[in-house]
C-alpha atoms as a printed R data frame, in Angstrom:
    type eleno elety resid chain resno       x        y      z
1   ATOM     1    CA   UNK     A     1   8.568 -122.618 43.624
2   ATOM     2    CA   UNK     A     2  10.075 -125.412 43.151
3   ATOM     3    CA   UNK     A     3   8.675 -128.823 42.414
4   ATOM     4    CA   UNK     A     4  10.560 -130.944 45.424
5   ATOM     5    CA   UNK     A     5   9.207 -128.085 47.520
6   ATOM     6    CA   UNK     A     6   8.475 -129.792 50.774
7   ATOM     7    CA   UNK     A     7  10.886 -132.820 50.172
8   ATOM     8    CA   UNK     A     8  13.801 -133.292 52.780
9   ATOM     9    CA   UNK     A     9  16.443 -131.862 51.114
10  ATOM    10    CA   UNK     A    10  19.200 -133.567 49.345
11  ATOM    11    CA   UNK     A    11  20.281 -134.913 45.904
12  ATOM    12    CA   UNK     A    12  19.213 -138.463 46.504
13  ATOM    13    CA   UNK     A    13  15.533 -137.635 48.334
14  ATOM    14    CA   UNK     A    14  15.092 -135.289 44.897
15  ATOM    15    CA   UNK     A    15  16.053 -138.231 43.390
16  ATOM    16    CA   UNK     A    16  14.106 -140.452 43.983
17  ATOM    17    CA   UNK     A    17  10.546 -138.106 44.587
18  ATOM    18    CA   UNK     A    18  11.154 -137.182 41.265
19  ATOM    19    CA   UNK     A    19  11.581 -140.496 39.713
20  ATOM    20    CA   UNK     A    20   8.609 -141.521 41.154
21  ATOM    21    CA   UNK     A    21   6.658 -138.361 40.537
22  ATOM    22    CA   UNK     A    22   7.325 -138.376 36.776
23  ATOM    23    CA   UNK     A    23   6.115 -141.805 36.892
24  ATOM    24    CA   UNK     A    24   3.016 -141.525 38.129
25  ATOM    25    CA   UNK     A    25   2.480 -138.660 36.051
26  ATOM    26    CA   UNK     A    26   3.877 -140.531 33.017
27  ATOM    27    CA   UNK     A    27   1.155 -143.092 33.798
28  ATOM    28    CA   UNK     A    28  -1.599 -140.671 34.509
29  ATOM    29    CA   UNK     A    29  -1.129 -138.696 31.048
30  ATOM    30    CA   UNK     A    30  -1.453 -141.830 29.448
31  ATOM    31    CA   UNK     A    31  -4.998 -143.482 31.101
32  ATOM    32    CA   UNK     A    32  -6.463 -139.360 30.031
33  ATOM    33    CA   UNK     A    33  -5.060 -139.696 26.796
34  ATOM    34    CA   UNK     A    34  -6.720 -143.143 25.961
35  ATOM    35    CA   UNK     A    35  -9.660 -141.988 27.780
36  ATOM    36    CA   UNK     A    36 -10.515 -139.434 25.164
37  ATOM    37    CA   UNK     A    37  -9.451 -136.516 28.207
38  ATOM    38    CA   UNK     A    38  -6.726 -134.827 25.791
39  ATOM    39    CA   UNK     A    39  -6.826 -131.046 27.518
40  ATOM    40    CA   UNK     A    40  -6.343 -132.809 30.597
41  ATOM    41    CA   UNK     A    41  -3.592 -135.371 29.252
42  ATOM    42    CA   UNK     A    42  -1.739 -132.522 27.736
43  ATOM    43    CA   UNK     A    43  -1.393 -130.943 30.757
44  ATOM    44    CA   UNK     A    44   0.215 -133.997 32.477
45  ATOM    45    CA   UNK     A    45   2.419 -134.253 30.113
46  ATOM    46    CA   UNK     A    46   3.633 -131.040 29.707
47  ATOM    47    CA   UNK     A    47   3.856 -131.285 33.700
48  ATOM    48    CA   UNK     A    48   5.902 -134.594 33.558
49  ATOM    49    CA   UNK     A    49   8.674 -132.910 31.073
50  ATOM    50    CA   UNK     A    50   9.380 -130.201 33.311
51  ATOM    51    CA   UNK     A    51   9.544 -133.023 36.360
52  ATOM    52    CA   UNK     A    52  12.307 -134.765 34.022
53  ATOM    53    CA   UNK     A    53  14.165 -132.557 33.549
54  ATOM    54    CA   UNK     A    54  16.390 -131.199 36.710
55  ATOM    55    CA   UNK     A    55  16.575 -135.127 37.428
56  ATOM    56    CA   UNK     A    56  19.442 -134.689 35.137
57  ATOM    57    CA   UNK     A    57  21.134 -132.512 37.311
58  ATOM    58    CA   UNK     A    58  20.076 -134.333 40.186
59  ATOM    59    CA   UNK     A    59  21.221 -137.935 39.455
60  ATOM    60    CA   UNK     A    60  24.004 -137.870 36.135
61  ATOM    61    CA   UNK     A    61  24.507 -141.403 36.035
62  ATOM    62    CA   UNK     A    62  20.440 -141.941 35.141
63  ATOM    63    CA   UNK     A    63  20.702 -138.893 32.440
64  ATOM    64    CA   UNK     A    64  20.429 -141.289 29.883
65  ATOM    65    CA   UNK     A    65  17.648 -143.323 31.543
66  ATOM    66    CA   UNK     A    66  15.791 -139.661 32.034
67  ATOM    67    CA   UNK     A    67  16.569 -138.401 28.435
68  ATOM    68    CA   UNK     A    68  14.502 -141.647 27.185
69  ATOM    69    CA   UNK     A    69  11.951 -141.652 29.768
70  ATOM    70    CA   UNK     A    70  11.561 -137.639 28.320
71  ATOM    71    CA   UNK     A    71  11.892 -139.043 24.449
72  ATOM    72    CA   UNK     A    72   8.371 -140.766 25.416
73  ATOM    73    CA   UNK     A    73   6.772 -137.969 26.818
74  ATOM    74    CA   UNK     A    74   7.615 -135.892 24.024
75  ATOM    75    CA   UNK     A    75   5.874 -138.868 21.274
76  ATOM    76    CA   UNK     A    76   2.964 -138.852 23.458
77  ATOM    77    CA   UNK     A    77   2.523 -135.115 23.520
78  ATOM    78    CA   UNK     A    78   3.473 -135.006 19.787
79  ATOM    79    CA   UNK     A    79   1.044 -137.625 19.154
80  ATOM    80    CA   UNK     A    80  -1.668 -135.561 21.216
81  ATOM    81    CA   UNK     A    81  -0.905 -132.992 18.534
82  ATOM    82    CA   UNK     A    82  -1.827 -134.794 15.846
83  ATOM    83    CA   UNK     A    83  -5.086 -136.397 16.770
84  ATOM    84    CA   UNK     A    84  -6.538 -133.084 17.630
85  ATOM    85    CA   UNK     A    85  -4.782 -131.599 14.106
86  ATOM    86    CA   UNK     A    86  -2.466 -129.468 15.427
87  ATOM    87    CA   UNK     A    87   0.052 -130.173 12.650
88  ATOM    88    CA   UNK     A    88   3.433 -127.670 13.569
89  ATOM    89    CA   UNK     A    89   2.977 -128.489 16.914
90  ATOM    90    CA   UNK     A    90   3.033 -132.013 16.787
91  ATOM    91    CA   UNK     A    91   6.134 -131.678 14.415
92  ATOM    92    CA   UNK     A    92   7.735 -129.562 17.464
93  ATOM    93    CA   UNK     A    93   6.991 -132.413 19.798
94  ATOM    94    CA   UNK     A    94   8.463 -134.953 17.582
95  ATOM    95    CA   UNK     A    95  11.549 -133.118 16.704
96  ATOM    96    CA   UNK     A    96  12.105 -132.771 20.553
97  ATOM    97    CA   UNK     A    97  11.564 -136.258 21.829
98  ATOM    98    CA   UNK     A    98  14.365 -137.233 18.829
99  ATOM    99    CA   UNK     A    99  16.620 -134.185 20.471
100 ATOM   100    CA   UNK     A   100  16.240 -136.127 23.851
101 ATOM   101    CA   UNK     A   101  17.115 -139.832 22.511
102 ATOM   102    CA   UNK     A   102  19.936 -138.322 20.476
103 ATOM   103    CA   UNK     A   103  21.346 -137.838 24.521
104 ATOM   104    CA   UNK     A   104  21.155 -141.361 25.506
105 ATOM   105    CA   UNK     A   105  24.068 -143.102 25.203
106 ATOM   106    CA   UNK     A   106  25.392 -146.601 23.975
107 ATOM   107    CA   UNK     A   107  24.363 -148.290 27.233
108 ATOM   108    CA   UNK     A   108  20.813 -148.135 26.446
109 ATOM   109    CA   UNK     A   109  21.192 -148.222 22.328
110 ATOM   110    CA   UNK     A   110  18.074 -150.302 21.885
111 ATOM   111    CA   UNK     A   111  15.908 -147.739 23.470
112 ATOM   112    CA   UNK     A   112  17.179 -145.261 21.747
113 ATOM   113    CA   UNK     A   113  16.586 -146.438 18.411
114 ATOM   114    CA   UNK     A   114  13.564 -147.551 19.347
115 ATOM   115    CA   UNK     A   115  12.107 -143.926 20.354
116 ATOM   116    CA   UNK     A   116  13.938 -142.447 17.819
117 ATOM   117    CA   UNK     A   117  12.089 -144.946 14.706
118 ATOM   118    CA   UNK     A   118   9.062 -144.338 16.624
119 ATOM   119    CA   UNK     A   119   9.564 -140.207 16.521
120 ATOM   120    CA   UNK     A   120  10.562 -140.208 12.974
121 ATOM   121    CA   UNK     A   121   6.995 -142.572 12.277
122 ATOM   122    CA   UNK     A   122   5.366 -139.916 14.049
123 ATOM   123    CA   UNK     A   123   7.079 -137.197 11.930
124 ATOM   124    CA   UNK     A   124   6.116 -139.275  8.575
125 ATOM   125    CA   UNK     A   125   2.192 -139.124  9.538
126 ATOM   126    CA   UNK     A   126   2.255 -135.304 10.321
127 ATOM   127    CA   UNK     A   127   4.149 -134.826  7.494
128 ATOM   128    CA   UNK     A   128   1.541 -137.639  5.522
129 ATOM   129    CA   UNK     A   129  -1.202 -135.484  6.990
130 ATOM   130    CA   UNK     A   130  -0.179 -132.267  5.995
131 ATOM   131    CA   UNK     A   131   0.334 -133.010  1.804
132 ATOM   132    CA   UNK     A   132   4.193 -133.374  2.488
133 ATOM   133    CA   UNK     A   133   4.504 -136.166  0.782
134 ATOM   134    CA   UNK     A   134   8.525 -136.674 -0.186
135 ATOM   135    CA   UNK     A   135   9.467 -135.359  3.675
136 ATOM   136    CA   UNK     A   136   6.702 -137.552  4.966
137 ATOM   137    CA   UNK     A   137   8.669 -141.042  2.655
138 ATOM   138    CA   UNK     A   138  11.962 -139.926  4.228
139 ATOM   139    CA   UNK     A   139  10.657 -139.954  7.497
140 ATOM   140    CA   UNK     A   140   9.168 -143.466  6.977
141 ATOM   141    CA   UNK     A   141  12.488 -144.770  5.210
142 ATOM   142    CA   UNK     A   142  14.400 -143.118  8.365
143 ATOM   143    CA   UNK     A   143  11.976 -144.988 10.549
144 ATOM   144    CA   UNK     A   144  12.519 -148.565  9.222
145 ATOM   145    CA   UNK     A   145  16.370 -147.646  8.560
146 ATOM   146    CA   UNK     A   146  16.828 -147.666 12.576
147 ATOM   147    CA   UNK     A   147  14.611 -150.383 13.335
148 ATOM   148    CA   UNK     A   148  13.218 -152.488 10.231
149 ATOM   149    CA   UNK     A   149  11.300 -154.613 12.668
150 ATOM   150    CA   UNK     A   150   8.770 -151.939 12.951
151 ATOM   151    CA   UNK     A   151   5.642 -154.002 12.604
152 ATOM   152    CA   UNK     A   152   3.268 -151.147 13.390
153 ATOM   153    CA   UNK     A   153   4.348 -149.404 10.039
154 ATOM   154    CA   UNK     A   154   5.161 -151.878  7.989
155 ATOM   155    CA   UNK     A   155   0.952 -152.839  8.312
156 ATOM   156    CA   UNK     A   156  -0.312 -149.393  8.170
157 ATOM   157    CA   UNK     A   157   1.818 -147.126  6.651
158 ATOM   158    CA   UNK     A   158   0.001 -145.031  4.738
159 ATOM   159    CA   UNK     A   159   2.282 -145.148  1.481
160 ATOM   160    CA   UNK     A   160   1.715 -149.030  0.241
161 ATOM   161    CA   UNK     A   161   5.903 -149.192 -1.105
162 ATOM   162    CA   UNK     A   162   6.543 -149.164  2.608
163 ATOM   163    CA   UNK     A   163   4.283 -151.779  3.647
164 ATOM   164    CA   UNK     A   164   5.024 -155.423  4.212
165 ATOM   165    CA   UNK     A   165   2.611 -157.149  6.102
166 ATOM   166    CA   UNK     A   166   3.933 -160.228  5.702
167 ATOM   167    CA   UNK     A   167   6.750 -159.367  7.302
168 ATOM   168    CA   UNK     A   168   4.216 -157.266 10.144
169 ATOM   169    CA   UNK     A   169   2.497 -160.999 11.146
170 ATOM   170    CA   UNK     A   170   6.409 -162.846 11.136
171 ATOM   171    CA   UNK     A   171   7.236 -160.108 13.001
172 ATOM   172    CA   UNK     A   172   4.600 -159.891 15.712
173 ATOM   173    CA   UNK     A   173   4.046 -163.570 16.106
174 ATOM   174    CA   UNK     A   174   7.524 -164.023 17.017
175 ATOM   175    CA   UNK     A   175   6.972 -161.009 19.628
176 ATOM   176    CA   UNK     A   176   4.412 -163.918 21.637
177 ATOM   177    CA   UNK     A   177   1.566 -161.670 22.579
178 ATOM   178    CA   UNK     A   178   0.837 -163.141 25.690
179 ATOM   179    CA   UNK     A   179   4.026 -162.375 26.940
180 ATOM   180    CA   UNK     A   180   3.858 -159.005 27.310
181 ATOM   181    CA   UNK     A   181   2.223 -157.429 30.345
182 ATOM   182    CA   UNK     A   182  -1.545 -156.214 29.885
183 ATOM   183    CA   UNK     A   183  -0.444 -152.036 29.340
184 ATOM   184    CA   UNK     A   184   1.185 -153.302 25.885
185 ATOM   185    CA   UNK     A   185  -0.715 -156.704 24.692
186 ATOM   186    CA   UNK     A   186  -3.481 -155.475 23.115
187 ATOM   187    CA   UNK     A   187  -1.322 -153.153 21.231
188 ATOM   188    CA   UNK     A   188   0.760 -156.178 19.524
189 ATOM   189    CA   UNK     A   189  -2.749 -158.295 18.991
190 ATOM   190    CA   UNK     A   190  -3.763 -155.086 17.461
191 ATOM   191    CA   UNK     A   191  -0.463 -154.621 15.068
192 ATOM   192    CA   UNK     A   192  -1.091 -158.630 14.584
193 ATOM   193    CA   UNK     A   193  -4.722 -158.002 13.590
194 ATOM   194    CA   UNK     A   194  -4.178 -155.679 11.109
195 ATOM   195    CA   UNK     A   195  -1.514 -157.191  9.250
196 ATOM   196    CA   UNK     A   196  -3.575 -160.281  8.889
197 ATOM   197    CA   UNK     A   197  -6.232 -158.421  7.068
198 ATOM   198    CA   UNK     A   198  -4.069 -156.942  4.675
199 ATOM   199    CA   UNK     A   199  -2.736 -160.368  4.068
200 ATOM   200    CA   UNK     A   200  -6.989 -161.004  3.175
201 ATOM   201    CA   UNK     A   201  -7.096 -163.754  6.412
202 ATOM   202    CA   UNK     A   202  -9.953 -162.378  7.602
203 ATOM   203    CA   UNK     A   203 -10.795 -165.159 10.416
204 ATOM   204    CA   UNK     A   204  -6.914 -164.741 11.395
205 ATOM   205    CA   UNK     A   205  -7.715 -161.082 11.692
206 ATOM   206    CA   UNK     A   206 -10.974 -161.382 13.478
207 ATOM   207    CA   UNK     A   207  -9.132 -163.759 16.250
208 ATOM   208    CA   UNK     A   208  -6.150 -161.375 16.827
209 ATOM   209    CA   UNK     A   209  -8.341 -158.204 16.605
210 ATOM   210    CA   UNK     A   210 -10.806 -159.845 18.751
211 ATOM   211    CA   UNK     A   211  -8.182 -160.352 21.325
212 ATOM   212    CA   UNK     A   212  -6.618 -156.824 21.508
213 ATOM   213    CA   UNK     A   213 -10.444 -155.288 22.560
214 ATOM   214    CA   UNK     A   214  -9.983 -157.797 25.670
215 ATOM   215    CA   UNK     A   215  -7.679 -156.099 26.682
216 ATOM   216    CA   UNK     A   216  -8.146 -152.571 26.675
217 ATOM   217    CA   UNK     A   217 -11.258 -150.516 26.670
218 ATOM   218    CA   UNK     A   218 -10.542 -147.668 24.520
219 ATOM   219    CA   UNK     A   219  -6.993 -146.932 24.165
220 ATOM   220    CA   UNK     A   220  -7.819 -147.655 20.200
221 ATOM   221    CA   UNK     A   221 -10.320 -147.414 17.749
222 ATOM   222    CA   UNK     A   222  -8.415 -148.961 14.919
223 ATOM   223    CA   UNK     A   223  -9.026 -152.539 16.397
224 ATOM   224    CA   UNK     A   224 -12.529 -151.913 16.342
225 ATOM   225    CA   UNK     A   225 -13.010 -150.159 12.738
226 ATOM   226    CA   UNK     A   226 -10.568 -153.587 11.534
227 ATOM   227    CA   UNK     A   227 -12.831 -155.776 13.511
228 ATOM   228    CA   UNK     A   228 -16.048 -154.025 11.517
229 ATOM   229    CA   UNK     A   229 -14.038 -154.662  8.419
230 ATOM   230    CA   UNK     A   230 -13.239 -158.189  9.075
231 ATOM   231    CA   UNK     A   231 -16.267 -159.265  9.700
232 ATOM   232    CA   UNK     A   232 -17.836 -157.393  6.416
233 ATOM   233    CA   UNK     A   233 -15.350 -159.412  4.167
234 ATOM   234    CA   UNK     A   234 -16.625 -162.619  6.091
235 ATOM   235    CA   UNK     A   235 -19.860 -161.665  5.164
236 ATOM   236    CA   UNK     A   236 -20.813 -161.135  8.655
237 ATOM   237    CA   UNK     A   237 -23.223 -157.713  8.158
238 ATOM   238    CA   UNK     A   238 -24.454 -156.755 11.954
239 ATOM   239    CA   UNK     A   239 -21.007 -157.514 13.283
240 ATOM   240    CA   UNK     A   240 -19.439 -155.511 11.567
241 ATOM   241    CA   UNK     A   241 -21.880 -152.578 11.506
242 ATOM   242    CA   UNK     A   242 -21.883 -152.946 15.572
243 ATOM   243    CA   UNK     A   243 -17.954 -152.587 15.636
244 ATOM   244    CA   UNK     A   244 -17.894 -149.906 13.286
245 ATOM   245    CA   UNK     A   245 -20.292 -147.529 15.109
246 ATOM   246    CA   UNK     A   246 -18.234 -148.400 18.216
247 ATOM   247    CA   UNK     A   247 -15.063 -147.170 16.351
248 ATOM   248    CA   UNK     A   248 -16.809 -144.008 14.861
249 ATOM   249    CA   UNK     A   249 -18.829 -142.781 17.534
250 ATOM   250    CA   UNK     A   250 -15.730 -142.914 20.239
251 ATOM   251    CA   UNK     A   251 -13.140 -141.046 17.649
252 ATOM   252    CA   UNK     A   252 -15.996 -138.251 16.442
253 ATOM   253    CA   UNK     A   253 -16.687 -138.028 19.969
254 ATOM   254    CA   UNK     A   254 -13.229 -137.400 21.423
255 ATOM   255    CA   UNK     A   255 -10.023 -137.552 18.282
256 ATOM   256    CA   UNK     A   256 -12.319 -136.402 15.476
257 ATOM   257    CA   UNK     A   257  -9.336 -134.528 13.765
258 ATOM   258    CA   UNK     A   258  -7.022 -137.176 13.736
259 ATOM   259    CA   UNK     A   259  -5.432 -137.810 10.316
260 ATOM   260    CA   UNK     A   260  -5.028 -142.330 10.705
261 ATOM   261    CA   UNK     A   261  -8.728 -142.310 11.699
262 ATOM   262    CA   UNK     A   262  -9.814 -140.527  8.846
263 ATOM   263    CA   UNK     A   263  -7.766 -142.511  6.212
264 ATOM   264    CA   UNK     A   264  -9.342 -145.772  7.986
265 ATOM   265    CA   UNK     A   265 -13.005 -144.319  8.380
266 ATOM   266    CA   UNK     A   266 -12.140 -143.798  4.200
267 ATOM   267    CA   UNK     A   267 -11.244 -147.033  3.844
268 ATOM   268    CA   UNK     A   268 -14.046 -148.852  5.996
269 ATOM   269    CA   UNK     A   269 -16.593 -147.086  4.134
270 ATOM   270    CA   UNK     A   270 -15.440 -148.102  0.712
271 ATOM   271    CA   UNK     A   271 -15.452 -151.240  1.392
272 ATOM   272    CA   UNK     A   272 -19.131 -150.814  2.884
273 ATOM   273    CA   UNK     A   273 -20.695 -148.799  0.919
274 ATOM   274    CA   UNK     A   274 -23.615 -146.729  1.271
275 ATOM   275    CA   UNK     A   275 -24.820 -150.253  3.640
276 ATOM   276    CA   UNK     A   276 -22.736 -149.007  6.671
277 ATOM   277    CA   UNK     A   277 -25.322 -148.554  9.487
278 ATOM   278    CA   UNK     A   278 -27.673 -150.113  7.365
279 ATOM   279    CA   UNK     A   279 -29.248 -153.999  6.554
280 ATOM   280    CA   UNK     A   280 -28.493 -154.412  3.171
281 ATOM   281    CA   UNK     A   281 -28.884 -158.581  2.646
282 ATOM   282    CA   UNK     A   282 -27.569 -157.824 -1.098
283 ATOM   283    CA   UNK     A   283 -23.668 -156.976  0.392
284 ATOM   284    CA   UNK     A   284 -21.250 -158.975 -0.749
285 ATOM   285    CA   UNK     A   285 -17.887 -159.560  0.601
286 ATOM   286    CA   UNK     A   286 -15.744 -156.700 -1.217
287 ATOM   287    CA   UNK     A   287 -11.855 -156.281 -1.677
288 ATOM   288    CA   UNK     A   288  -9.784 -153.720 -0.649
289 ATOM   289    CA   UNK     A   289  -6.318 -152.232 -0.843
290 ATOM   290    CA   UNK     A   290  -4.184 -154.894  1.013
């Protein structure tokens, strides 16, 4: 059966059903995903890919426009994949979503490169995450080769020689957090957040961290577990015990297996110590790799 089953036929009523079903499903996949739902958000988005993809057909001047929209699916589903630790078939997904942007063409350039640095990122922590170290560097140095204003990974990346947070906080204060629309604000107070504490401004952090929970409720953990590690090098003990039980208790609960939360759980607790989830009045501030 067909998906526009039921729809008044003609190209432009498929047209434009579809657009708006992929949509919806596009934003529905995404609210399960951050909600911890992943069986369910899989399905969506395995559902939205097959809506996608007789739009092409259907409307050939928004191809390109579809092949992107399809690009993003395909990082979400491969990024599914690797929170839950399925390794091959996350590296499927990612390979795919680059197959889709390597369709559009020059009139949308930006957004290609854009889901194409952001596939080969995604590539680089698979690879990261399965002991492929030189494949997962050449995915990284692809990455930042198409867009080198990737702030994201240039704060987090798990190799230090590819991080410059420095350039991460230039980057994503010229961005202007507050104006971007809610669905994406927290996520550049987040990238802002954690660039600042691996510059060591731990107040700076603590304000832009602080700002990215506001707006979300559980799309991330990682502002939460930097928030508990913030407030630790301020010397602030209960804070930061309070955030980082937030941060672990979600992710065991519903990403356990994914690979960034378990290099950041590593690096919370050795900066903690055997004092996380504990009063310890003898804690100093530590250091940690910056």
């Amino acid at each position: 059966m067909s998906i526009y089953s039921g729809v008044p036929r003609g190209a432009e009523n498929e047209q434009v059903y579809g657009q708006l079903l992929a949509t919806a499903l596009t934003n529905y996949g995404e609210l399960l995903h951050a909600s911890g739902r992943l069986a369910e958000a899989e399905k969506v988005y395995r559902k939205t890919i097959a809506v996608y993809g007789p739009l092409v057909e259907v409307e050939p001047r928004l191809a390109s426009w579809f092949c992107w929209e399809t690009a993003g699916v395909f990082r979400d589903l491969g990024t599914l994949f690797t929170e839950t630790g399925r390794l091959q078939e996350a590296e499927a997904a990612f390979r795919q979503a680059l197959a889709s942007a390597e369709k559009v063409d020059s009139s949308l350039a930006d957004l290609a490169d854009f889901s194409r640095s952001r596939s080969y990122e995604g590539l680089g922590e698979v690879f990261w995450a399965s002991g492929r170290r030189d494949d997962a560097r050449a995915a990284y140095r692809e990455s930042l080769a198409i867009r080198a204003d990737n702030a994201w990974l240039l704060a987090t990346c798990p190799d230090p020689q590819y991080r410059d947070p420095a350039r991460a906080v230039e980057i994503a204060e010229k961005s202007r957090p507050e104006s971007f629309d809610k669905q994406d604000r927290w996520k550049v107070w987040m990238t802002l957040g954690v660039a600042r504490y691996r510059l060591a401004d731990w107040q700076g952090a603590v304000e832009a961290l602080g700002k990215s929970v506001e707006q979300h409720s559980w799309e991330s953990y990682v502002d939460r577990l930097f928030l508990g590690m913030a407030h630790w090098q301020l010397g602030h003990r209960e804070e930061a015990r309070r955030w980082y039980r937030e941060a672990i208790e979600w992710t065991e609960r519903n990403k356990p297996k994914d690979p960034q939360f378990g290099r950041f759980r590593v690096e919370a607790e050795m900066l903690m110590g055997d004092a996380v989830g504990e009063t310890d009045e003898r804690d100093e501030p530590g250091e940690v790799e910056k």
